[in-house]
C-alpha positions in Angstrom: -33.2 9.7 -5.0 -30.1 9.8 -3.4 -28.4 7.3 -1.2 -28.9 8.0 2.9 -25.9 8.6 5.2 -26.1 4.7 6.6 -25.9 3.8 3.1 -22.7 5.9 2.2 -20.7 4.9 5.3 -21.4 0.9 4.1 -19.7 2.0 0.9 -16.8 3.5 2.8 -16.5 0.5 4.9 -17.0 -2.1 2.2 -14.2 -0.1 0.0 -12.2 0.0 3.3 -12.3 -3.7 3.5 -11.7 -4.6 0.2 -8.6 -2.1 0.3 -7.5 -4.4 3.4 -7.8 -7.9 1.7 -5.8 -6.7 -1.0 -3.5 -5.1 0.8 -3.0 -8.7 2.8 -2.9 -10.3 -0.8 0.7 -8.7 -1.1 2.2 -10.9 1.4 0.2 -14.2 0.4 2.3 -16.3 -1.5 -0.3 -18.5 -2.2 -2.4 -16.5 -4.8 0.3 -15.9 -6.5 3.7 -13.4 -6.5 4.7 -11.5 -3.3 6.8 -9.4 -1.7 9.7 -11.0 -0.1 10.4 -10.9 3.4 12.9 -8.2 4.4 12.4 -6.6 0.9 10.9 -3.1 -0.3 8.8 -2.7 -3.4 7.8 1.2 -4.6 4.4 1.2 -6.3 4.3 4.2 -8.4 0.6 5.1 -9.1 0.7 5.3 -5.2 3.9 6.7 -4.4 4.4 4.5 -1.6 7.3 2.1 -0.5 5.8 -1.3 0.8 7.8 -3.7 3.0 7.6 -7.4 4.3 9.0 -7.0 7.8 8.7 -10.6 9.6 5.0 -11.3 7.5 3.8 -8.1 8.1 2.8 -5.4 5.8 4.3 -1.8 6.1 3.9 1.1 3.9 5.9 4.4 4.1 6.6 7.4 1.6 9.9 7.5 0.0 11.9 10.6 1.7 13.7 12.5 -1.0 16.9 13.6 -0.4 18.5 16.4 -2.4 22.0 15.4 -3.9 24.7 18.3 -3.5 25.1 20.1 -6.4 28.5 18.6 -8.4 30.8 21.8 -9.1 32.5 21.8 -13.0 
């Protein structure tokens, strides 16, 4: 038998949360390497940019920007 509705948005949220305290784990120190404050690391499975900015966590998506073509 298959799972109910309540049961699949507890999943969600219990993935959701767990996506959160790892998220915060990038900016604790304590548990081991971090990102520094002020810098930007690009993860590339996710294709995102993540910042320290003052202790707090910020993730953008890298904007590409097309390089003029060089003339021979």
């Amino acid at each position: 038998m298959g799972q109910t509705l309540a049961q699949k948005f507890e999943t969600v949220h219990a993935a959701d949360e767990a996506g959160k305290a790892a998220l915060a784990d990038l900016l604790n120190p304590e548990t081991g390497e971090a990102i520094a404050p002020g810098e930007a690391v690009f993860d590339v499975s996710s294709k995102q940019v993540y910042t320290n900015d003052n202790g707090k966590l910020t993730r953008t998506k890298p904007r590409i920007i097309q390089a003029p073509k060089a003339t021979s």
